[in-house]
VOGU-3710 file (C-alpha; in Angstrom, 3 decimals, decimal comma):
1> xxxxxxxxxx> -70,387/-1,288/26,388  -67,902/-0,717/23,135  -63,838/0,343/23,849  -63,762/1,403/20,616  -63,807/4,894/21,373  -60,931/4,261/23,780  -57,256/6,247/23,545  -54,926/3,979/21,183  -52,628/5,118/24,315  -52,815/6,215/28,022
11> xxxxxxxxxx> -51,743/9,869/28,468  -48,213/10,419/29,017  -46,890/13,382/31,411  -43,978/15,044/29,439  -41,924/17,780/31,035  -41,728/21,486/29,550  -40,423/22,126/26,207  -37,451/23,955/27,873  -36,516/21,012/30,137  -36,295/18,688/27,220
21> xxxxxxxxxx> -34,428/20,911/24,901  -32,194/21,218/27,655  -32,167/17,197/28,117  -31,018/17,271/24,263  -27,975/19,746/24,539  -26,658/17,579/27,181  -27,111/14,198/24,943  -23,661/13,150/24,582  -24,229/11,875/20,682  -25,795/15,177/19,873
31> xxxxxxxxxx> -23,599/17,909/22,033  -20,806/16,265/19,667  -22,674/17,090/16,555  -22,742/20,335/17,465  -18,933/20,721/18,853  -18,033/19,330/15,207  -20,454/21,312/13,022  -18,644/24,432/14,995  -15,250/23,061/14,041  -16,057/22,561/10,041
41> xxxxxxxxxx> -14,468/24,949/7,822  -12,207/25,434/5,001  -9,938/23,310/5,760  -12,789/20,240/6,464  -12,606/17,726/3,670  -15,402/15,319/3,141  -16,090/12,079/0,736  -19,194/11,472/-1,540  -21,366/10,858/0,962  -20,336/13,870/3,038
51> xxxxxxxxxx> -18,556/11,838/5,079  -15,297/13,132/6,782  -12,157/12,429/5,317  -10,671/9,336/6,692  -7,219/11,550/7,972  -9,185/14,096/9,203  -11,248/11,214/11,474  -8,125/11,688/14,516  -8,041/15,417/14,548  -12,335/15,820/14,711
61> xxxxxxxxxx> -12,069/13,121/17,509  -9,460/15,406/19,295  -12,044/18,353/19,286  -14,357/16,196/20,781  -12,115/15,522/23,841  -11,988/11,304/22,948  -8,364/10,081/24,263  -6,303/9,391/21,201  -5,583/5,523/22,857  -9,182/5,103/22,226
71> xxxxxxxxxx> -9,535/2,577/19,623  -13,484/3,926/18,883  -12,822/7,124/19,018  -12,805/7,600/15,222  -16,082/5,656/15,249  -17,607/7,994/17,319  -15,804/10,891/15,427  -17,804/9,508/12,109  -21,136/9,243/13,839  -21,331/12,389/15,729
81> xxxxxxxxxx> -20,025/14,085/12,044  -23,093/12,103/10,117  -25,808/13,582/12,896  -24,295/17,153/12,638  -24,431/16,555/8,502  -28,351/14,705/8,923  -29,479/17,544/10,683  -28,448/20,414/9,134  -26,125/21,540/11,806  -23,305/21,352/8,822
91> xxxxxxxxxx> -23,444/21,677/5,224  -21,350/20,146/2,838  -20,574/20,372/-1,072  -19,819/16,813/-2,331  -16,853/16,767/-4,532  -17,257/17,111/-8,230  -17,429/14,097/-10,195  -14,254/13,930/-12,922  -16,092/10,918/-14,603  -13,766/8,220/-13,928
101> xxxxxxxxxx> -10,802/9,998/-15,986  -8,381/10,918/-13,024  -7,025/8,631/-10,226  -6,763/11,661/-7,566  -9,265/10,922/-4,817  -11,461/14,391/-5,177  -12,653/15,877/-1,672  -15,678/18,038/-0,818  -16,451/20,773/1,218  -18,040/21,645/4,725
111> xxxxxxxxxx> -19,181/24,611/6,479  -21,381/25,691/9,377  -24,855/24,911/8,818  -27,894/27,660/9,065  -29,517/25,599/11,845  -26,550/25,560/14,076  -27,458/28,912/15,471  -30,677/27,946/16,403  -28,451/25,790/19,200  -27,980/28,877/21,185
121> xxxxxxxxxx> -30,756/31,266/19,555  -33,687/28,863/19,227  -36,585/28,450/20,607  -36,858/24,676/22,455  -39,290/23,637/19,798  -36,088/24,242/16,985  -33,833/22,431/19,758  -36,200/19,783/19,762  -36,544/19,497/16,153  -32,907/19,211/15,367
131> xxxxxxxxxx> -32,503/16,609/18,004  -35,323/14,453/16,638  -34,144/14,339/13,077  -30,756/13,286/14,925  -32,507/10,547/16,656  -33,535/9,657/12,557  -30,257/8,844/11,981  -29,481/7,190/15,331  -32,691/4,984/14,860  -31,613/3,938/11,150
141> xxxxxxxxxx> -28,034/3,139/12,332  -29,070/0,844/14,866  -31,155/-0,874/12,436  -28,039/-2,036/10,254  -26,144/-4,908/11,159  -22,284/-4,912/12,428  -19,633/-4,310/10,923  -18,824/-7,959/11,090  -21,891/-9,295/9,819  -21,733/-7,004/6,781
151> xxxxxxxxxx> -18,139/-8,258/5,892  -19,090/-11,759/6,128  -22,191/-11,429/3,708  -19,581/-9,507/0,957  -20,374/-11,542/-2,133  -17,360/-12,018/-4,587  -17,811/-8,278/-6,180  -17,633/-6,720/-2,742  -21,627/-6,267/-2,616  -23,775/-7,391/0,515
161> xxxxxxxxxx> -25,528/-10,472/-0,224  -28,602/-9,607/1,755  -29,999/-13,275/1,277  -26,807/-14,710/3,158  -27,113/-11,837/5,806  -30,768/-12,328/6,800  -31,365/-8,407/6,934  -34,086/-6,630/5,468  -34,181/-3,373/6,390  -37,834/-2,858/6,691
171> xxxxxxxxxx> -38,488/-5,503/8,738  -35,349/-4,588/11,140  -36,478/-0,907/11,429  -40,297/-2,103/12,229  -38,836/-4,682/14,727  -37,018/-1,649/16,647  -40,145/0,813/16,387  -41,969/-2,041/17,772  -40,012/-2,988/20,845  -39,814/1,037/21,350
181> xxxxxxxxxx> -43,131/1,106/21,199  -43,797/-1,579/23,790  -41,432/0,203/26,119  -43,364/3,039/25,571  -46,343/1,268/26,472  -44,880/-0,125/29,211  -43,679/3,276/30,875  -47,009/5,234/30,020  -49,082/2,966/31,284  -50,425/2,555/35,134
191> xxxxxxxxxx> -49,354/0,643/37,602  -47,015/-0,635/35,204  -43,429/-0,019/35,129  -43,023/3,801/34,893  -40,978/3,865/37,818  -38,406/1,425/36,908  -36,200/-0,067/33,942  -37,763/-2,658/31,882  -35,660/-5,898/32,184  -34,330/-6,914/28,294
201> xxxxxxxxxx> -35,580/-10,400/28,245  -39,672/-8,383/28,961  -39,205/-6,442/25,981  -38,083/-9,279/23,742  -40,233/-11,377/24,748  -43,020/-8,898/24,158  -41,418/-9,157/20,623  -41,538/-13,047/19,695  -43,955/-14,941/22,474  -47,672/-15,002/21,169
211> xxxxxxxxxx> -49,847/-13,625/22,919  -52,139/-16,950/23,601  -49,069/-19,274/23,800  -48,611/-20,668/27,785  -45,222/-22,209/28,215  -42,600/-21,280/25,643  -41,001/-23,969/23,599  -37,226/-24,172/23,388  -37,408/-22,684/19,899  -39,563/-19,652/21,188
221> xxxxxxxxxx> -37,049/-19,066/23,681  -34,249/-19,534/21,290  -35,645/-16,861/19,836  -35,773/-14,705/22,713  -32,427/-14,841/23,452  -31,375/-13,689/19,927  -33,831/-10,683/20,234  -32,352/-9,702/23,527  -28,780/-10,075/21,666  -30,376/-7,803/19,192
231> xxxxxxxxxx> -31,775/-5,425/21,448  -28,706/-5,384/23,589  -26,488/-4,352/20,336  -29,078/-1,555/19,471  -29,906/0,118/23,253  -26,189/0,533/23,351  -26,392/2,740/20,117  -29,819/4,421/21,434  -28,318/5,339/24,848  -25,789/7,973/23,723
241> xxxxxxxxxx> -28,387/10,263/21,935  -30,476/10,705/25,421  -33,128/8,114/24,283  -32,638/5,526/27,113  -30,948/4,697/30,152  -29,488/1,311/29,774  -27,615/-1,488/31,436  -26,300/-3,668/28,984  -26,689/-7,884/29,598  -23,851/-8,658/31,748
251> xxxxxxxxxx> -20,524/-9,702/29,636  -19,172/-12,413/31,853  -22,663/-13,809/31,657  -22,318/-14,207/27,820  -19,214/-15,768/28,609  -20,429/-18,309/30,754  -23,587/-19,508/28,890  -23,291/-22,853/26,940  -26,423/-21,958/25,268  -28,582/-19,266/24,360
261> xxxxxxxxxx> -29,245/-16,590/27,429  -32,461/-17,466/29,433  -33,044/-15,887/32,719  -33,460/-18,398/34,932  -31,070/-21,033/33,213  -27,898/-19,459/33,915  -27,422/-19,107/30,463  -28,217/-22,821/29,009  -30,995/-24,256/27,519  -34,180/-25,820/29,717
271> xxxxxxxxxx> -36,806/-24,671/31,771  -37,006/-21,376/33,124  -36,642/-21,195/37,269  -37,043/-18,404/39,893  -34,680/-15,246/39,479  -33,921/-12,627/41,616  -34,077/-8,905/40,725  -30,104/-8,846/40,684  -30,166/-12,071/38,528  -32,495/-10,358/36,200
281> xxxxxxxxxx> -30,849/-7,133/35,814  -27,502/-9,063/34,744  -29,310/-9,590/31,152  -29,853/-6,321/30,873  -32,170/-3,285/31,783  -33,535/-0,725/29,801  -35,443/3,006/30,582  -37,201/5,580/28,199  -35,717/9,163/29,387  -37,960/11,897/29,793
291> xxxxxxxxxx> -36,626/12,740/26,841  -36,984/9,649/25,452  -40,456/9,707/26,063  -40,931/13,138/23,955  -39,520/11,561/20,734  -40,990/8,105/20,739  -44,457/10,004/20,699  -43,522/12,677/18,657  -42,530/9,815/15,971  -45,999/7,755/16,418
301> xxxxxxxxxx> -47,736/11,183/16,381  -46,017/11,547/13,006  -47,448/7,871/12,044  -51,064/8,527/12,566  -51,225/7,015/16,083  -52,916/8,577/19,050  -50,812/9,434/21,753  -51,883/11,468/24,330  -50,184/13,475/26,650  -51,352/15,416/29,781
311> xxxxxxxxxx> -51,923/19,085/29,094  -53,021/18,961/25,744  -56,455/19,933/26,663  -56,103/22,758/28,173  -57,219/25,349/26,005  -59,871/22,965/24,557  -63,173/23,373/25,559  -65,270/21,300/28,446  -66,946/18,638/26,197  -63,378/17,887/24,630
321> xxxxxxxxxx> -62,128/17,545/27,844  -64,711/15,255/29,516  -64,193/13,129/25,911  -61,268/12,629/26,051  -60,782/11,736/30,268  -63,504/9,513/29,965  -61,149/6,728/29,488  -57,799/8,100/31,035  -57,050/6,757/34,149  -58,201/8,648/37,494
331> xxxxxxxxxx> -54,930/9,881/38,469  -54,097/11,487/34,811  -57,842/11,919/34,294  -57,177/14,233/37,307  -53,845/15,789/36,491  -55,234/17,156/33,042  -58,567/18,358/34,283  -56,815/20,572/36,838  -54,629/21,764/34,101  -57,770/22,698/32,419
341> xxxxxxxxxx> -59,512/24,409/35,157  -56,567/26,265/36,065  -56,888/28,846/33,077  -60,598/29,734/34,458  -62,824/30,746/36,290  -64,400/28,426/38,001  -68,219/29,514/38,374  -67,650/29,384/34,161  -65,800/26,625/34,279  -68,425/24,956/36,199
351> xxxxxxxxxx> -71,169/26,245/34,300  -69,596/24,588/31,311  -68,471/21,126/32,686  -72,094/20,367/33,630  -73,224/21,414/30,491  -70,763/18,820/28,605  -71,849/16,305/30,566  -75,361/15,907/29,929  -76,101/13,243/27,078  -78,103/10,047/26,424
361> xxxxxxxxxx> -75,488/8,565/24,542  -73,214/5,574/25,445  -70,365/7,739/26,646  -72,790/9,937/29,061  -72,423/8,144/32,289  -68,681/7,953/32,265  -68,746/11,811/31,544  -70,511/12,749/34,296  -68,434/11,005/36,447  -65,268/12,675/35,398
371> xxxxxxxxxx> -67,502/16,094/35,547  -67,997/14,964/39,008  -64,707/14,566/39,750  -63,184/17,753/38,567  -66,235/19,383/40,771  -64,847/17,136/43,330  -62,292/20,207/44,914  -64,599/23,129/44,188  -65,864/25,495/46,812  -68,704/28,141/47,084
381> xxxxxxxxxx> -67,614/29,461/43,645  -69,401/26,645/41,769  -72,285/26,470/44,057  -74,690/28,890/41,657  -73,719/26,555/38,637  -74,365/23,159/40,709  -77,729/24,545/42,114  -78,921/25,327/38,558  -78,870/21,744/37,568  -81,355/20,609/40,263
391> xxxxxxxxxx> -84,115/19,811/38,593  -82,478/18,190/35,744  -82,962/14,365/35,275  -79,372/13,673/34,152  -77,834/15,984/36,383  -80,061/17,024/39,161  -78,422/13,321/41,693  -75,002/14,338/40,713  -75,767/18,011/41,608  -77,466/16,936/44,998
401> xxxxxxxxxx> -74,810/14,281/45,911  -72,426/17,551/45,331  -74,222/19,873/47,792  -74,834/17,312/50,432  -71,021/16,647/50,714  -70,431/19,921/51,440  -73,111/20,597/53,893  -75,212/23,048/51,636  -78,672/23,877/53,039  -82,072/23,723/51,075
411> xxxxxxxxxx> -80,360/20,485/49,106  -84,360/19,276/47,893  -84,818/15,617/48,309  -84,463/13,633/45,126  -87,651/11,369/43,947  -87,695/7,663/43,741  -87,073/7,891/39,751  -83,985/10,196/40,074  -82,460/7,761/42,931  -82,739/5,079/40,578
421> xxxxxxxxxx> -81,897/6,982/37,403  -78,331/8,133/39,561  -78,054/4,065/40,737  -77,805/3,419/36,771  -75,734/6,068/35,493  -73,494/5,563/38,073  -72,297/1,386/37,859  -72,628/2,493/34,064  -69,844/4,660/34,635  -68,104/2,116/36,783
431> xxxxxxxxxx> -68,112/-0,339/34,312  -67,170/2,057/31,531  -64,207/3,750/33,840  -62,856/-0,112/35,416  -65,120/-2,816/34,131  -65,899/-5,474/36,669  -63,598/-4,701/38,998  -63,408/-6,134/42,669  -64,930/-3,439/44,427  -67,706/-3,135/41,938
441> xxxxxxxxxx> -70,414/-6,144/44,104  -69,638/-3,795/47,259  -70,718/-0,663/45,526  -73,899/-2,749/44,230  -74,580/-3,849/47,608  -74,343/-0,395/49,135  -76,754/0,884/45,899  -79,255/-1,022/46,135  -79,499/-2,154/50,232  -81,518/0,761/51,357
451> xxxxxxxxxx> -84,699/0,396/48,603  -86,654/-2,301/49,542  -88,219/-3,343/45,952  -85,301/-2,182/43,897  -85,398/-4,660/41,223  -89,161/-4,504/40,836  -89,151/-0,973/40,047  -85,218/-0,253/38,845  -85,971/-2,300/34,905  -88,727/0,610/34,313
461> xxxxxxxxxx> -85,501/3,537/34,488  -85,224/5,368/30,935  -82,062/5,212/31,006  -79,703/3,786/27,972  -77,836/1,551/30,030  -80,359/0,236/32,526  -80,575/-3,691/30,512  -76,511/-3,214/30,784  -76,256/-2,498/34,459  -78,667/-5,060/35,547
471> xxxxxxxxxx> -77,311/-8,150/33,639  -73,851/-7,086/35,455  -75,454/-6,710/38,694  -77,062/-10,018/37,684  -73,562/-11,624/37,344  -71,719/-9,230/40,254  -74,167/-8,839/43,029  -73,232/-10,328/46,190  -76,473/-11,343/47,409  -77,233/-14,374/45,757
481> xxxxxxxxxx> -80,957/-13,699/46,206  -80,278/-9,956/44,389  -78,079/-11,377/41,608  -81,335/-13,733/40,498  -83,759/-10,688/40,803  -81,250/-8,270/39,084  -81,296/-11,433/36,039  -85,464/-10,807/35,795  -85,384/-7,385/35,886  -82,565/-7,371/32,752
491> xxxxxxxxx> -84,985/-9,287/30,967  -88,151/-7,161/31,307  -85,522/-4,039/30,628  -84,548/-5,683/27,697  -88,429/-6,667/26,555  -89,736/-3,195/27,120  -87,118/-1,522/24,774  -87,486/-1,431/20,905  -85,088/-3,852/19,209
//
């Protein structure tokens, strides 16, 4: 069975519009934006670039509240003043160019922006806007060197010498969208590490180690370490816009290594040993925020890739939803359908999911198994709907199964051919939902234990997937003496159908 028409991502639960927006007005990097685009005025002188005057760099990091002794507080001064200028929460006039004739040093102007109201008078969708175009400029800053690095690679007429830094800008700012990707992965994805930080050395590693390479060579790990360096640098710039929560790789544990950082090594080159979770979380730990998660998706959503996110579907209608579930997993399979059936009613809704999940095609057995499970906590109300599917062949088993769990009376017997039809459709869906999962031989055992003959008669099914299912019962089966007669019947499925 193809995955091609699988999500590029799983679903990811986001919180309300107003919670996030909220999230944003309390992100350090950006509340200072906004506490310096209300301070601009007449009196606010800025360079070329709209950058603040460098005298004026003490006095905007007093209205922030940074303590004067604080050696970065102009630094963080200049930032904050750059977001408020990248996202129109000031605007400035750049000073008029005298053509090289005077000597003066010519200063611009600043003002309030338009979009600074919509702070306090916007909707959360305009909150959320402004703060992702700051997280633009936050993402682009943390894809530029140091300071340090840049002064070292000064040629001899004070340009950067780009060769003798090793930067390329493209390459750095697709390096960071793909480790934030990966995170995202990581956090979106079951089972996996949504409920905790992601430890630095998992992320860069995710970065440099091949996918098909075993045990990494000295130089792989080598290059590890460096990425973690990297990512350590940038996380620290990422953290004060709301994007992450992050513990940054312990400093005395740069200070002892004799080597590049390797959890496991204590810092020096070799083999990697056993660490503990304390020893891993000394080279650093990383989280996505909730709001976080909002504006890494919004920004592949804005580069063509599909990222889901629970609720979407809810005003879409029934075949949509069943689509699109197919391949979620059950737990946000299930938190999106009941998002969907709460605007309803539910004999409609009923009425409506049955009717999407009829279908020959590859996808039709995994639909009706999500239809089934978002019939799964209905009561009387969709009785009238499920009994009106009886006697049809792709949904008359799933309709019966329904009744008879409930203890509805007058549930008609299903035939031989329907019992074996359901048997199909449902390891079809199995397979589709899990693949060959662990439990899958028990629930071929329990099929097919009750029918004496079932292979004799099951290859004869019309159903699309009937060749499928058998060769993987063929394979799965438990009963050795089932998996060989499972094999036969595969082959007279497959012999009977047109090529």
């Amino acid at each position: 069975m193809s995955a091609d028409s699988h999500p590029t991502l799983p679903p990811v639960r986001l919180r309300s519009d107003a919670e996030l927006a909220r999230d944003a007005l309390g992100a350090p990097l950006f509340a200072r934006a906004v506490r310096l685009a209300r301070w601009a005025g007449p009196g606010t002188r800025v360079g070329v670039g709209g950058e603040l005057a460098v005298d004026q760099l003490p006095e905007a990091a007093a209205v922030l509240g940074l303590d004067p002794a604080d050696e970065d507080g102009d630094g963080y001064a200049s930032q904050a003043w750059r977001v408020a200028v990248d996202t129109g929460l000031v605007d400035v006039t750049e000073p008029e160019d005298d053509n090289g004739e005077g000597d003066e040093e010519r200063f611009g102007t600043a003002a309030p922006g338009e979009d600074l109201a919509l702070v306090t008078s916007g909707a959360p969708g305009d909150v959320l806007d402004l703060w992702l175009a700051a997280l633009d400029t936050v993402l682009a800053d943390a894809a530029v060197p140091d300071l340090d690095d840049l002064v070292d690679a000064l040629d001899a007429g004070g340009e950067i010498d780009f060769d003798r830094l090793d930067w390329n800008p493209g390459r750095e700012a697709d390096f960071l969208d793909g480790v934030l990707a990966n995170l995202y992965l990581l956090t979106v994805t079951e089972h996996g590490a949504a409920d905790g930080p992601i430890p630095l050395p998992v992320l860069a590693a995710s970065m440099v180690v091949p996918d098909d390479m075993g045990e990494p060579t000295d130089a792989v790990l080598e290059q590890v370490s460096d990425a973690m360096m990297r990512l350590d640098d940038q996380f620290r710039q990422l953290e004060p816009i709301g994007l992450v929560e992050f513990r940054p790789v312990d400093e005395e544990l740069m200070a002892e290594a004799d080597g590049p950082l390797e959890p496991g090594t204590g810092g020096g080159a070799g083999g990697a040993g056993a660490v503990d979770d304390e020893d891993v979380s000394r080279y650093g730990m990383v989280r996505l925020t909730p709001l976080g998660l909002y504006g890494i998706r919004a920004r592949m959503l804005e580069a063509g890739v599909d990222a889901p996110a629970v609720g979407e579907l809810a005003e879409k209608g029934a075949d949509a939803l069943l689509d699109a579930v197919s391949f979620y997993s059950e737990s946000s399979a299930q938190a999106e359908i009941e998002q969907w059936l709460a605007g309803r009613e539910l004999p409609a809704a009923a009425a409506e999911l049955l009717a999407a999940a009829r279908g020959d095609d590859e996808g039709g057995p995994l639909r009706r198994l999500r239809c089934q499970q978002a019939l799964a906590p209905a009561g009387p109300e969709a009785e009238p709907a499920v009994r009106s599917v009886l006697d049809d062949p792709e949904l008359g088993g799933l309709a019966r199964v329904w009744l008879a769990e409930r203890g509805m009376r007058d549930v008609p017997a299903p035939d031989a051919e329907m019992v074996f039809w359901l048997t199909v459709d449902t390891i079809a869906a199995q397979l589709a939902a899990d693949g060959e999962t662990e439990e899958l031989p028990l629930l071929m055992e329990t099929l097919t234990a009750h029918h004496t003959g079932f292979f004799e008669q099951v290859w004869r099914v019309e159903h699309p997937a009937t060749a499928y299912v058998l060769e993987a019962m063929g394979r799965l089966h438990p009963d050795k003496k089932a998996a060989k007669e499972a094999r036969k019947a595969a082959f007279k499925a497959r012999s009977r159908r047109p090529a």
